[in-house]
Wavefront OBJ file of the C-alpha trace (Angstrom):
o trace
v 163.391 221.521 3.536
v 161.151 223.524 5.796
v 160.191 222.204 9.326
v 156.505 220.522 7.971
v 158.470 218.522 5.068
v 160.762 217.471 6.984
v 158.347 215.905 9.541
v 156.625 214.161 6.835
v 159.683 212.867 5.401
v 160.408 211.667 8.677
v 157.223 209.346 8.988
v 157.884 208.365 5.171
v 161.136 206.792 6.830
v 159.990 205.334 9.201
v 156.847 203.569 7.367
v 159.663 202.668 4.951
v 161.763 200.955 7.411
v 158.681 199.064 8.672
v 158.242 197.844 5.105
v 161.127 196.832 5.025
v 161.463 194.615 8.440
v 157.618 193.538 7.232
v 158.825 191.730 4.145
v 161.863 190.169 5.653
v 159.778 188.651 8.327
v 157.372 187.742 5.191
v 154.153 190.138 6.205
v 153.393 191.262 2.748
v 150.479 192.736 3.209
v 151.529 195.131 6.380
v 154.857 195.457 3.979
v 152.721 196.584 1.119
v 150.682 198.647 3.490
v 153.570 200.689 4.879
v 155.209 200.839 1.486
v 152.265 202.630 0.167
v 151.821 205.196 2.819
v 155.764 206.053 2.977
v 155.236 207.049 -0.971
v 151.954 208.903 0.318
v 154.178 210.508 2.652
v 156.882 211.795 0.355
v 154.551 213.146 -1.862
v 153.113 215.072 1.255
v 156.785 216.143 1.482
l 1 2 3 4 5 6 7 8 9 10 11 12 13 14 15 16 17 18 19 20 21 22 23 24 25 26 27 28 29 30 31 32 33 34 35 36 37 38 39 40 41 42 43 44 45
């Protein structure tokens, strides 16, 4: 993966793993949110 993937990849984690924290502290709609942009982001990737 060259250097610009990887970056995006990167911030598709991390939105990911504020998904993740969102929904088990029941935000659904941030959870969504961030779920949506990580995908966003891997396609970028």
């Amino acid at each position: 993966m060259n250097d610009a993937a990887e970056a995006w990849a990167r911030r598709a984690r991390e939105d990911l793993a504020v998904a993740r924290h969102a929904s088990q502290v029941g935000w659904h709609a941030t959870a969504c949110f961030h779920a949506q942009q990580s995908a966003e982001k891997w396609l970028k990737a």
